[in-house]
C-alpha positions in Angstrom: 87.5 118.7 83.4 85.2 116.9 81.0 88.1 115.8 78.4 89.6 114.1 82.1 86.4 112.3 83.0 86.3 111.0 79.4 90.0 110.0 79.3 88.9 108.1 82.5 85.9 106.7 81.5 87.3 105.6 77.7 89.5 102.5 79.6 86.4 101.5 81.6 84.2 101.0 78.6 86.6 99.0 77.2 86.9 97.2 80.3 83.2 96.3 80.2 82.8 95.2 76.3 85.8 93.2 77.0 84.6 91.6 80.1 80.9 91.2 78.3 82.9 89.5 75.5 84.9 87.2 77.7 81.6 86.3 79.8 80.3 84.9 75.8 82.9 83.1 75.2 82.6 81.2 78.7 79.4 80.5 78.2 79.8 79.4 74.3 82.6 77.0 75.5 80.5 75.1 78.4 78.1 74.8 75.8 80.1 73.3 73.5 81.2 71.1 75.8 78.0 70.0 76.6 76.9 69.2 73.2 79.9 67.0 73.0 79.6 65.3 76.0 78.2 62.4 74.9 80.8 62.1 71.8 84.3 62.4 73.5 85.8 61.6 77.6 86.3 64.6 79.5 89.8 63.8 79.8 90.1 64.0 76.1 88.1 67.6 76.3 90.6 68.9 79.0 93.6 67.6 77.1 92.6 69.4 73.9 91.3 72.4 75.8 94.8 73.0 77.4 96.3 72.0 74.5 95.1 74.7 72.2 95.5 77.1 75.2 99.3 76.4 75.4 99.8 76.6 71.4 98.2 80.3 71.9 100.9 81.0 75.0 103.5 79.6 72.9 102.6 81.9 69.4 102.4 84.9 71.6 105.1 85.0 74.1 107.3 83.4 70.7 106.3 86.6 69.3 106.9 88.6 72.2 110.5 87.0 72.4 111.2 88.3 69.0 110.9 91.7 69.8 113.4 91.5 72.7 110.6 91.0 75.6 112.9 88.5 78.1 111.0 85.7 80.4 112.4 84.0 83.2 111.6 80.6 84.2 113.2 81.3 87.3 111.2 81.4 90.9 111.1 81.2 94.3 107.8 78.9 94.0 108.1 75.9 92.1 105.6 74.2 94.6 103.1 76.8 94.3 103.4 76.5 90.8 102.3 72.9 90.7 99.6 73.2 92.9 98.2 76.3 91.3 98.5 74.1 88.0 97.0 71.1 89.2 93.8 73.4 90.6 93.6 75.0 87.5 93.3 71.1 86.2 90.9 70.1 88.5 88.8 73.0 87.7 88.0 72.5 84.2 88.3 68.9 84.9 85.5 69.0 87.3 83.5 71.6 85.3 83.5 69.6 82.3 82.1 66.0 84.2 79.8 68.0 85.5 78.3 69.6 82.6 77.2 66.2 81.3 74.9 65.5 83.8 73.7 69.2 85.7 72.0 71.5 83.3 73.9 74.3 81.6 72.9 77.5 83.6 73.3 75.6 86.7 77.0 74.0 86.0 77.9 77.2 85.1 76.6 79.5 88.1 78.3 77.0 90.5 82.1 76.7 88.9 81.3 81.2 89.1 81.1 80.8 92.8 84.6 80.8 93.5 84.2 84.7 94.5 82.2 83.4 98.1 85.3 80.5 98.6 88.3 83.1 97.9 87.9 85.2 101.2 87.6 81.5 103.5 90.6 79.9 101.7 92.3 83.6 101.9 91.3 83.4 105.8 92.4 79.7 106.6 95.8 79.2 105.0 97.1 82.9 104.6 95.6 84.6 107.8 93.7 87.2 105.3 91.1 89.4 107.6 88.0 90.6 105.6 85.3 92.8 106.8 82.3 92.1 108.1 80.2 93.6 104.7 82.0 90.7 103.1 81.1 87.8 105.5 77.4 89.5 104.8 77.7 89.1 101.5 79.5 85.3 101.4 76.1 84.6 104.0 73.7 85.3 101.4 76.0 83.9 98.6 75.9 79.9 100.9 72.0 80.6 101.4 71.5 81.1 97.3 73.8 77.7 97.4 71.1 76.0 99.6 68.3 77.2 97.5 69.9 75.7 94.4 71.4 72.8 95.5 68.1 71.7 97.5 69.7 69.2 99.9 66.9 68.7 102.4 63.8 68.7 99.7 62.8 68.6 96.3 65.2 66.6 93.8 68.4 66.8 94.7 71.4 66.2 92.1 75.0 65.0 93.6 76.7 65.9 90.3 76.2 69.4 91.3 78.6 69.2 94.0 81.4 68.5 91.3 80.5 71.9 89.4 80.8 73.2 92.8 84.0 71.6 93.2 84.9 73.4 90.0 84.4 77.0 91.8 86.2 75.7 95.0 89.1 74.5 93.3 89.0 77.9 90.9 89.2 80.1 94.0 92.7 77.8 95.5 93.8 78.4 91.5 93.4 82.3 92.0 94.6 82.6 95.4 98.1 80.5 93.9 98.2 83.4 91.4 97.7 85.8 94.4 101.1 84.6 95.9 102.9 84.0 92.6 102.4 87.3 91.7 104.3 88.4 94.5 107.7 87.0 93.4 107.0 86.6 89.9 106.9 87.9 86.3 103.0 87.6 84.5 104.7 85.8 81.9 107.0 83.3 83.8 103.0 82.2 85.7 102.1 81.4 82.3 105.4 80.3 81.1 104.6 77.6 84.1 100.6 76.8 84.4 100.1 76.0 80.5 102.6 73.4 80.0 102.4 71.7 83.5 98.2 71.6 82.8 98.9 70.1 79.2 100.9 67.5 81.0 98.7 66.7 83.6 95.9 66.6 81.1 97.8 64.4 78.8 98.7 61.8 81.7 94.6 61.8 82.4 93.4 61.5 79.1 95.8 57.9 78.4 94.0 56.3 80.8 90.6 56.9 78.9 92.0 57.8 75.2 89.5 57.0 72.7 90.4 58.9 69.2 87.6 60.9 68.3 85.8 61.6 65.0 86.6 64.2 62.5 83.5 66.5 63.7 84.1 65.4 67.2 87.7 66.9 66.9 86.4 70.2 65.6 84.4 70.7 68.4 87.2 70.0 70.6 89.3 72.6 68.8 86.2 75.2 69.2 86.0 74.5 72.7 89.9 75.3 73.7 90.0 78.2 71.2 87.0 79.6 72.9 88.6 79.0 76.2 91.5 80.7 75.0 89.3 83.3 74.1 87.9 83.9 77.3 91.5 84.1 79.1 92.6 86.3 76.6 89.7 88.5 76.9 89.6 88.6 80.1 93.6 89.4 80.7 93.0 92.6 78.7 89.7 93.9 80.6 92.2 93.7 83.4 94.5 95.8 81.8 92.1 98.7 81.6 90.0 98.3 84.3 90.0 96.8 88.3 88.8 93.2 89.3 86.3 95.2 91.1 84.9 96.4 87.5 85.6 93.5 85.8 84.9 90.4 87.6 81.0 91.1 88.1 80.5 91.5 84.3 81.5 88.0 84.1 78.3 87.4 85.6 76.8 87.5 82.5 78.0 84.4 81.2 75.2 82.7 83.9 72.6 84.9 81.4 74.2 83.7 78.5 74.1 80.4 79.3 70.5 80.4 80.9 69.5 82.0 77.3 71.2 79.0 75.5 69.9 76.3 77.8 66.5 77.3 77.0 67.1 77.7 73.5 69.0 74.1 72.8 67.1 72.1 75.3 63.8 74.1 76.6 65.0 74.2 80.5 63.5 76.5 82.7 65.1 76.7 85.6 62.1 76.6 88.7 61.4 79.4 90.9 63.8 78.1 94.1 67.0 77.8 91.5 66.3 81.2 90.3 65.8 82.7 93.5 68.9 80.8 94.6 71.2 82.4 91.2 69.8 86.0 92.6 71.3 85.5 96.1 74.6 83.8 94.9 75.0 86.4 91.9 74.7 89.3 94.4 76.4 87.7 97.4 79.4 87.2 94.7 79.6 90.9 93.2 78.7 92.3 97.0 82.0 90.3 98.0 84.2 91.2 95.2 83.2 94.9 96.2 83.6 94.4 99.6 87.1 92.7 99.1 89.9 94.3 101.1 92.1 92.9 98.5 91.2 93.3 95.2 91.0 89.7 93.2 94.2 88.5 91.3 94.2 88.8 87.4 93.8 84.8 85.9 95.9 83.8 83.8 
């Protein structure tokens, strides 16, 4: 009976130092980004972010090809595809303008609320019932997102309405992997997302190209191999453990980031955006394990 429990347990643990590892590297990457800001467009970022994910897809489904492992580009949703693309886009997009003018713990707890817009979304375009525990939950999540966002009182920033964006837009990009993953292979959603984000990044960052310097570059490079990092990471916590597990360890990355916003630029977040991260931290956990449906690996 013990050598079971500890055959069961083994997969968990590395569940959770892979999900801890992943919420590190999310929080290193936002604050790289950042700290380069004010040296490159976000278009640029995005571009180079996607574009050192897609390199990564390409190494290791080439590699995975060579050892007979077949992918299909066919599918039933080529629509879906494109719009769980251009979400995915918007995400980071949004995430990465916001991050220039919102401080880094508070950019960073807003694009991690896309756990309180899933079940809505879920509800309003797929029909998805949920229980009342997780409408609870999603309650106290919105009411953390009144004490941060302070919209009737104290100083109130728009620009945090685009890292908001980031999480709303993140949730319609996990939902689209939801109904992929019906029809279609893991591989042929990646086969899809990368190179249709690397094109819609591309097409952005024409409009506002201005080549970079050699340091300026590197950091760009850090950030998307980071970010690739993170997805990576995050993919195989999956593997040995449920979303239920692993999506609240993710959670982390808001420490992580509060930690390195105090240590790079001294902020201290006040008392009603902490109170605020408390109520939207546990109304997104309480959610995920109060889901009827557990959430959709990202990919």
């Amino acid at each position: 009976m013990l050598l079971i429990r500890k055959n069961i347990l083994k997969p968990v643990k590395r569940a959770i130092i892979l999900g801890v590892a992943a919420a590190f590297c999310y929080s290193v990457m936002v604050l790289l980004v950042k700290l380069a800001s004010g040296r490159a467009a976000e278009s640029l970022m995005v571009f180079v972010r996607f574009a050192v994910s897609l390199f990564w897809i390409i190494l290791v489904l080439g590699y995975k090809r060579l050892r007979g492992e077949h992918f299909s580009l066919k599918t039933k949703h080529p629509g879906l595809h494109l719009l769980r693309a251009f979400s995915g886009f918007v995400t980071i997009y949004a995430l990465y303008i916001a991050l220039k003018y919102v401080p880094l713990v508070d950019a960073n707890l807003l694009a991690m609320t896309y756990t309180l817009f899933i079940p809505l979304l879920s509800f309003i375009f797929l029909g998805t019932k949920t229980s009342a525990k997780n409408y609870l939950a999603l309650g106290v999540g919105f009411i953390g997102l009144i004490f941060i966002l302070k919209p009737c009182g104290g100083i109130f920033n728009p620009m945090m309405l685009v890292a908001l964006a980031a999480g709303l837009f993140s949730a319609v990009s996990f939902l689209g992997v939801h109904e992929l993953a019906k029809d279609d292979d893991h591989y042929t959603i990646m086969l899809y997302f990368f190179p249709l984000t690397f094109v819609l990044s591309g097409i952005f960052s024409i409009f506002n190209w201005r080549t970079p310097d050699s340091i300026t570059m590197l950091v760009l490079i850090m950030i998307g191999v980071v970010g690739t990092a993170y997805q990576e990471l995050l993919t195989r916590a999956l593997l040995h453990a449920s979303p239920k597990i692993v999506a609240p360890i993710l959670y982390l990355s808001v420490v992580f980031s509060g930690f390195l916003g105090w240590l790079f630029w001294g902020y201290v977040p006040d008392l009603f955006f902490l109170l605020g991260m408390i109520l939207v931290v546990l109304g997104c956990i309480f959610s995920i394990f109060y889901a009827q449906e557990p959430l959709p690996p990202e990919v």
